[in-house]
C-alpha positions as CSV (number, residue, x, y, z in Angstrom):
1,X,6.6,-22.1,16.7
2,X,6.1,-18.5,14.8
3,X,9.0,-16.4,14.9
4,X,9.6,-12.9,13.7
5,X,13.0,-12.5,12.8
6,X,15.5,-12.8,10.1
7,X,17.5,-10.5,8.0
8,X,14.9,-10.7,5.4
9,X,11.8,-9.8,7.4
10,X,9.9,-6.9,5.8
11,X,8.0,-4.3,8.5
12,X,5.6,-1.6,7.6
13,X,4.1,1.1,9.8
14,X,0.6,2.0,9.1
15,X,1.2,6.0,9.8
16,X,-2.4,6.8,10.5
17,X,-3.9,5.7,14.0
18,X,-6.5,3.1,13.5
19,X,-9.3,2.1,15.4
20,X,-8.1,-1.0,17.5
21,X,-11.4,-3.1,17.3
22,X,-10.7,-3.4,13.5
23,X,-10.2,-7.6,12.9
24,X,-7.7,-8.9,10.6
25,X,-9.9,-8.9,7.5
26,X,-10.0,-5.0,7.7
27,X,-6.2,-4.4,8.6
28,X,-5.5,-6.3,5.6
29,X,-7.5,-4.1,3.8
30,X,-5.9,-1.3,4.9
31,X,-2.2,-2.9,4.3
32,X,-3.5,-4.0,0.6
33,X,-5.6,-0.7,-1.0
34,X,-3.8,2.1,1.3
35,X,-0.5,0.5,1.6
36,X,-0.1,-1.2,-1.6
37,X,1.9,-3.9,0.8
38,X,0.9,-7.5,0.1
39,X,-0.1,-8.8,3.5
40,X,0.2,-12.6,2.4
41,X,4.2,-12.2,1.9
42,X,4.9,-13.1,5.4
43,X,5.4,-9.0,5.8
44,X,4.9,-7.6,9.7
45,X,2.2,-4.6,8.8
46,X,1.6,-2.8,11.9
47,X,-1.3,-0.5,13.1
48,X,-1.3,2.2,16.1
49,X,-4.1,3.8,18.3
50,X,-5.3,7.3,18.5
51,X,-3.7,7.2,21.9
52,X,-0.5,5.5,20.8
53,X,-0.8,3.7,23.6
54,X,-1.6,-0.1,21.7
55,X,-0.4,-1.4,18.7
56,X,-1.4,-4.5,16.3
57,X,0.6,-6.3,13.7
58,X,-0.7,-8.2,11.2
59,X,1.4,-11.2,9.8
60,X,0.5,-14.2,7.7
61,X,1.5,-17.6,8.4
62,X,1.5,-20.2,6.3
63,X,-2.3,-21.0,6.0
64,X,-3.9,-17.8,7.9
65,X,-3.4,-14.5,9.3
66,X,-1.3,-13.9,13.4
67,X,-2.6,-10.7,14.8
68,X,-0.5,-9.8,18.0
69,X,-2.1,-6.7,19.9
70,X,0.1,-5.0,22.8
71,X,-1.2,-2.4,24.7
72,X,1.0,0.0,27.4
73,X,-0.7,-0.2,30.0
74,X,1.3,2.5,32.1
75,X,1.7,6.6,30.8
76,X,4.5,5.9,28.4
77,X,3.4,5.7,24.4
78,X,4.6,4.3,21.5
79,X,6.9,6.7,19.2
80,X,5.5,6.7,15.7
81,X,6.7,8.7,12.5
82,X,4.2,11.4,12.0
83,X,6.2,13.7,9.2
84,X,7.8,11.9,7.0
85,X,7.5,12.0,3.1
86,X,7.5,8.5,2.7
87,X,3.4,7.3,2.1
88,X,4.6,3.9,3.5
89,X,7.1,3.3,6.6
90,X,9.4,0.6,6.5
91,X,11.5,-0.9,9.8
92,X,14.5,-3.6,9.5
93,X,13.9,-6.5,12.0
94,X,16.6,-4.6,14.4
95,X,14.4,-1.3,14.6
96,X,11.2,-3.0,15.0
97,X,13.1,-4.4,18.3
């Protein structure tokens, strides 16, 4: 059974939206030359929509890549940092909640 969880768990927010019929080969692209986040640590790297209304993580377990997609299906939207300094976003187990 996967699990994310555990005080050690590492979470990164892609800031910009992406386009959510990219497949895991290209998100871990995007985590590995934009990010500079490893995305074969066991890291959760996740990606929103233009609309904020769908989100995908990326995670690696142990032999190949987990990618979850959720998508809101009513008018509310996910709340993503837009101006921060910070070129990459990280969350503690407890925020990504």
């Amino acid at each position: 059974m996967m699990r994310f969880g555990g005080e050690d768990l590492r979470v990164y927010l892609y800031r910009d939206p992406v386009d959510m019929r990219k497949g895991r080969n290209c998100l871990a692209a995007l985590a590995q030359e934009v990010m500079q986040v490893d995305p074969f640590t066991g890291a959760l790297v996740i990606f929103v929509s233009r609309r904020h209304n769908a989100v995908k993580i990326l995670y690696w377990h142990r032999n190949g890549f987990v990618v979850v997609h959720k998508v809101i299906e009513s008018r509310e939207r996910f709340i993503w940092p837009r101006l921060l300094q910070e070129e990459v976003v990280t969350l503690t187990a407890e925020q990504l909640e």
